[in-house]
N, C-alpha and C positions, 0 to 999 in steps of 0.2 A: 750319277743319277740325279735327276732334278726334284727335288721335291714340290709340293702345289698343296699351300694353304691358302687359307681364307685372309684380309684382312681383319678381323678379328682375333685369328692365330697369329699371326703378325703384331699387332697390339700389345696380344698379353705374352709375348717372347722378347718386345723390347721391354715391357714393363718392369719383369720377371731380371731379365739379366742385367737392366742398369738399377733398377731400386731395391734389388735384395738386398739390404744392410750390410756392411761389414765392414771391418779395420779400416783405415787407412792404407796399412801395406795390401792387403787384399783389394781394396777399389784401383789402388797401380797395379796389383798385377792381372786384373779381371781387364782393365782399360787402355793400360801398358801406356797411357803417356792422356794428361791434364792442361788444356790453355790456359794460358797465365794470359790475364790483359790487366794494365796499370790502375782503370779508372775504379772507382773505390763509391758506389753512393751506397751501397748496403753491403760490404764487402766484397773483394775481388771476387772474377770468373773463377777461378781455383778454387777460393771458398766457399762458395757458392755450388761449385761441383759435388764439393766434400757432403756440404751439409746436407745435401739430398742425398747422401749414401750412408754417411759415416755417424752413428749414432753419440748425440753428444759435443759433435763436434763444436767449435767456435773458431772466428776470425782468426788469422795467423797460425792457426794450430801446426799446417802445411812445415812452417819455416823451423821447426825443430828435426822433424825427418832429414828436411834438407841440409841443415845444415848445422845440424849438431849431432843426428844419425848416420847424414850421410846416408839415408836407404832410397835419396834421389836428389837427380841436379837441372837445375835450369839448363834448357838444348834447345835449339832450333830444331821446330818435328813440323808441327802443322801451326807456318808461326813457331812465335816464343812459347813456351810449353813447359812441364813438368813431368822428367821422365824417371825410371829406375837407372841409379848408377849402372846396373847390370849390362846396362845398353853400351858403354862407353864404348867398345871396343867394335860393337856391330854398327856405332854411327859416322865412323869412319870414311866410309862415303858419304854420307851428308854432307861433314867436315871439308871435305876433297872438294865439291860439288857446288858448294859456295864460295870456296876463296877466291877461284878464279876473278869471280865479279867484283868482290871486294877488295883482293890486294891492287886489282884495276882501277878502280873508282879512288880508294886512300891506302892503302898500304905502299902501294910500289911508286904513287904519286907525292909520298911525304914517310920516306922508307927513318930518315932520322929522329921525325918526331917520334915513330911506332918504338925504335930503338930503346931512344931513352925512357918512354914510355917502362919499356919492358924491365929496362935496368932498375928505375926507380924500384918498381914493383918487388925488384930480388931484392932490394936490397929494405926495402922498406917492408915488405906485408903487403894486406890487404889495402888497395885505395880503390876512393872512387873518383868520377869526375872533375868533382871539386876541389882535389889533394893538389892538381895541377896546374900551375900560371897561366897558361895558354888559354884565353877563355876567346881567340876571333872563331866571332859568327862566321856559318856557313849554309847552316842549314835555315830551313822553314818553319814557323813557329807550328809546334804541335808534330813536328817529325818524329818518328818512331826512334830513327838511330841517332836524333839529338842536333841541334843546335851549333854546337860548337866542334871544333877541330878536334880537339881532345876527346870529346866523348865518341864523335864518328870513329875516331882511329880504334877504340876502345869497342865498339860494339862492332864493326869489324873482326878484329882482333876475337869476338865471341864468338860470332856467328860461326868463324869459323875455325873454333877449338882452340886458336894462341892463349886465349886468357875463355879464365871462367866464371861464374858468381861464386865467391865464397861465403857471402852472405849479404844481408840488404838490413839498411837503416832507412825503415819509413819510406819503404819501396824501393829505397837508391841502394846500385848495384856497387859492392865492395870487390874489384875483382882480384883474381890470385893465379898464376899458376895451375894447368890442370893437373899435376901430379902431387900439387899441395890443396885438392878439392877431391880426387877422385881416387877413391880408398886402393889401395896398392894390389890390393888381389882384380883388380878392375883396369886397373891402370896398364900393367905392367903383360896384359895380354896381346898377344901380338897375332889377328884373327887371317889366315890368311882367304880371305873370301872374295870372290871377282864380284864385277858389276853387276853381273846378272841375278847372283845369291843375294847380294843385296836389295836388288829392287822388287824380290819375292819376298824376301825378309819384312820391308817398310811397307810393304803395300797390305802383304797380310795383317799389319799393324794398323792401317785404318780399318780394314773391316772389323778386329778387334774390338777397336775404338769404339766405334757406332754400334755394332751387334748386325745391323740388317742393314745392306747401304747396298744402294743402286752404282755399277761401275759407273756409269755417266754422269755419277754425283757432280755439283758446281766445282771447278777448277781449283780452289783453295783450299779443298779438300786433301789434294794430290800433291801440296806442297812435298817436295824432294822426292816422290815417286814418278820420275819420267814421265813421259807425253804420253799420252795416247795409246800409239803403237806400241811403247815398253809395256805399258799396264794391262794390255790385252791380252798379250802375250805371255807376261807373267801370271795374269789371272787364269789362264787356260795351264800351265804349268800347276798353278797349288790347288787347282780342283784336280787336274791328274794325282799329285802328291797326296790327296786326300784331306788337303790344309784346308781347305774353302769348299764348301757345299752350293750349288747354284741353288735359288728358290725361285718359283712363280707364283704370284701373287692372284688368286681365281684366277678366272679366265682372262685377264687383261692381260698383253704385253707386257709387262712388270717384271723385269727378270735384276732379281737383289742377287748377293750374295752371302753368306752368316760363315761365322768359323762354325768348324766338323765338330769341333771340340764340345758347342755349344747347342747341338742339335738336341741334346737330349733334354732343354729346356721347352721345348715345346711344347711339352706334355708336363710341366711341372706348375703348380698351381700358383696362383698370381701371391705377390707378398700380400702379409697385413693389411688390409686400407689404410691410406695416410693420405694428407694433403701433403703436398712435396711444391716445394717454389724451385724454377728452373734457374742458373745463370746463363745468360745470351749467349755463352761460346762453349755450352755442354756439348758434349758430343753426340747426344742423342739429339739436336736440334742441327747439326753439320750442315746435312743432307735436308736442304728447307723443302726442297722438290718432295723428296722420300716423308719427310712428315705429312706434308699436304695431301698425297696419296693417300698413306697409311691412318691419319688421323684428323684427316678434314678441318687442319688447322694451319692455317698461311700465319706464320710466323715473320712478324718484321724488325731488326735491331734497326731501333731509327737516330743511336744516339749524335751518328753524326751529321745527319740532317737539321739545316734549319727550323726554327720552332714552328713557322707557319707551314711549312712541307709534313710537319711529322700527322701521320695518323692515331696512333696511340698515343704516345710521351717518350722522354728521354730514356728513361732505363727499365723497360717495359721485361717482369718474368712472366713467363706463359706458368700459370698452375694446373700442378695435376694432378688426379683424380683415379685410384683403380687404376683402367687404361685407356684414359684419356685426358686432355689440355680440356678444362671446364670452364677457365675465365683465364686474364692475365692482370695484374696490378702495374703500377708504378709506384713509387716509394723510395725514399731519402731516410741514411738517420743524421739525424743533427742533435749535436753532441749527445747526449745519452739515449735521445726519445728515437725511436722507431717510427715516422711519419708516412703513411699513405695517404696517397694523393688521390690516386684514382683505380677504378675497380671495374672490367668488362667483363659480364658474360659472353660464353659461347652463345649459338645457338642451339636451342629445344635444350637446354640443361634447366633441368629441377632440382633445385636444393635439395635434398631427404636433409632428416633427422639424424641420421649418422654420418652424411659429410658436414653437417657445422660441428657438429663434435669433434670429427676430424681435423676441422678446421683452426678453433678452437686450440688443440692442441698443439698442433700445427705452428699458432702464434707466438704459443709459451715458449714451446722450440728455438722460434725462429728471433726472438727476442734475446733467450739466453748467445744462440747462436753469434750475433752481433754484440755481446755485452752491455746490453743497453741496460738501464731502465725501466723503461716503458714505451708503451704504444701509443702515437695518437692518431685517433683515422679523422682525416676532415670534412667537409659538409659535404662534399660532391659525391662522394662514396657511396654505392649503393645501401638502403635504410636497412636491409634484410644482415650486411656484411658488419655495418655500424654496431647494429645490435647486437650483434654474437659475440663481437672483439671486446666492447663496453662491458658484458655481462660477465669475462673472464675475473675470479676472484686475485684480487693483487694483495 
């Protein structure tokens, strides 16, 4: 059966299901899988996730789960990611599904370097990159899977499950062995599941992800969930199974779809009011189409755009509000101080008396959050955002 709410029910049902607060282990298992991206001006996408969920949290907090609990490991999901160990045995086709390309590209084209590679690693622990002579260029500056021979064959080698991160110095990946990363009750499962189980499995894992996602979502959404035809297909399977609920959005063409699990959030009343700062590869922001829709906010990561191209700035979060995006900032921290740079309104937003409070609070947050210091907002900033941040007691 299809359900038919309002965009405003729609609103406060993603509000509701991404900003309820909770643990850590609870925001994996509510989201079932976190992008990880490198660049760092106010803490990573990860961290950034967390601290809009996870009360308390700060920078790094993530890298003890992973890799001193072990209750999650760096995977290729949508992109590089952060997912529960739990998954190990059900990413199996993921695992399958990219080597092809890979052992193509450097594995099966440089089968001795991977070798020794591998041997080193038995015999030595954890390494990374750098533990290794071989430093000829190959790649392009700013390449995801690196620069050199060694690290291609290595991130290779990840992508598709030979080697895994067994922890990171200052971002840089130490890898290991997966049977010497992934806890043995995890490990040592042997899932007999066909393709098809699979790509009902991952794909119900992005509408997971999002809470309310359009299937026509942008294409990088659907990383290791099949084309098109599979996801269709599959989609119509887990609303039979009762795993996915279709929605329509009023009367518009708008057909999303929410886990079943999560229907009953619809009628559940919106969290505390908070200002919340977004990181650019949250997953409530996936689906840029599905936001614009739902909350009449065109969302742009322009960080790898030219500076005269960009419309906003480089590391631009959308803030939000109850249930909705009310401005977006940019902002740097250099060395201790927390620096904003720049500050947009939406449109038809009015300040109240309890969002600067919120806001306010917000900053303390978000300050502890990044270990800083202090704050500093500079001249360009709107005078109304100036005031409220200066008036906080230090």
């Amino acid at each position: 059966m299809t359900l038919h709410i309002s965009k405003e029910q729609a609103r406060r049902f993603l509000a509701t299901y991404h900003f309820t607060p909770g643990t850590l282990p609870e925001i994996f298992q509510r989201l079932g899988t976190v992008q990880y991206d490198p660049l760092n001006p106010v803490g990573r996408n990860a961290d950034l996730v967390l601290q809009a969920r996870v009360p308390g949290y700060q920078v790094d907090d993530w890298q003890k789960a992973a890799y001193t609990d072990r209750i999650i490991y760096d995977a290729w999901d949508k992109q590089a990611c952060l997912v529960p160990v739990s998954d190990w045995p059900l990413r199996a086709h993921t695992r399958e599904l990219f080597r092809p390309y890979h052992d193509q590209e450097i594995l099966q084209t440089d089968p001795e370097a991977a070798a020794t590679i591998l041997a080193t690693i038995d015999q030595q622990g954890p390494l990374s990159s750098l533990e290794f002579e071989d430093r000829t260029r190959i790649g392009e500056v700013g390449s995801w899977a690196g620069m050199t021979r060694t690290k291609r064959i290595l991130r290779s080698m990840w992508v598709s499950g030979i080697l895994l991160t067994h922890h990171r110095r200052g971002g840089r990946h130490y890898y290991d062995r997966p049977e010497r990363v992934i806890p043995a009750q995890y490990y040592n499962i042997a899932l007999e599941t066909d393709i098809e189980a699979y790509y009902r499995w991952i794909t119900a894992r992005r509408y997971q992800a999002v809470g309310l996602l359009r299937p026509n979502a942008e294409a990088a959404v659907w990383s290791a969930c099949g084309n098109s035809t599979i996801r269709k297909r599959v989609t119509a399977q887990l609303v039979e199974m009762g795993i996915l609920t279709p929605v329509r959005i009023e009367e518009k063409s708008w057909i999303y779809y929410m886990p079943s699990n999560a229907v009953h959030l619809l009628n559940a009343p919106l969290p505390d009011p908070r200002v919340i700062l977004l990181g650019p590869l949250d997953s409530f922001l996936w689906d840029r189409k599905g936001v614009q829709q739902l909350f009449d906010f065109d969302y742009l990561w322009e960080v790898y755009k030219p500076l005269e191209q960009r419309r906003w700035g480089y590391y631009v979060l959308p803030v939000f509000y109850q249930d909705r995006c009310i401005a977006r900032l940019d902002s740097r921290l250099i060395g201790k101080t927390w620096v904003i740079t720049r500050w947009w309104w939406e449109n038809a937003v009015t300040p109240t008396t309890d969002f600067l409070d919120a806001l306010r609070a917000a900053i303390v947050q978000f300050v502890h959050y990044l270990r800083a210091d202090a704050v500093q907002v500079e001249e360009g900033v709107d005078k109304l955002i100036r005031e409220n941040i200066y008036a906080i007691p230090h």
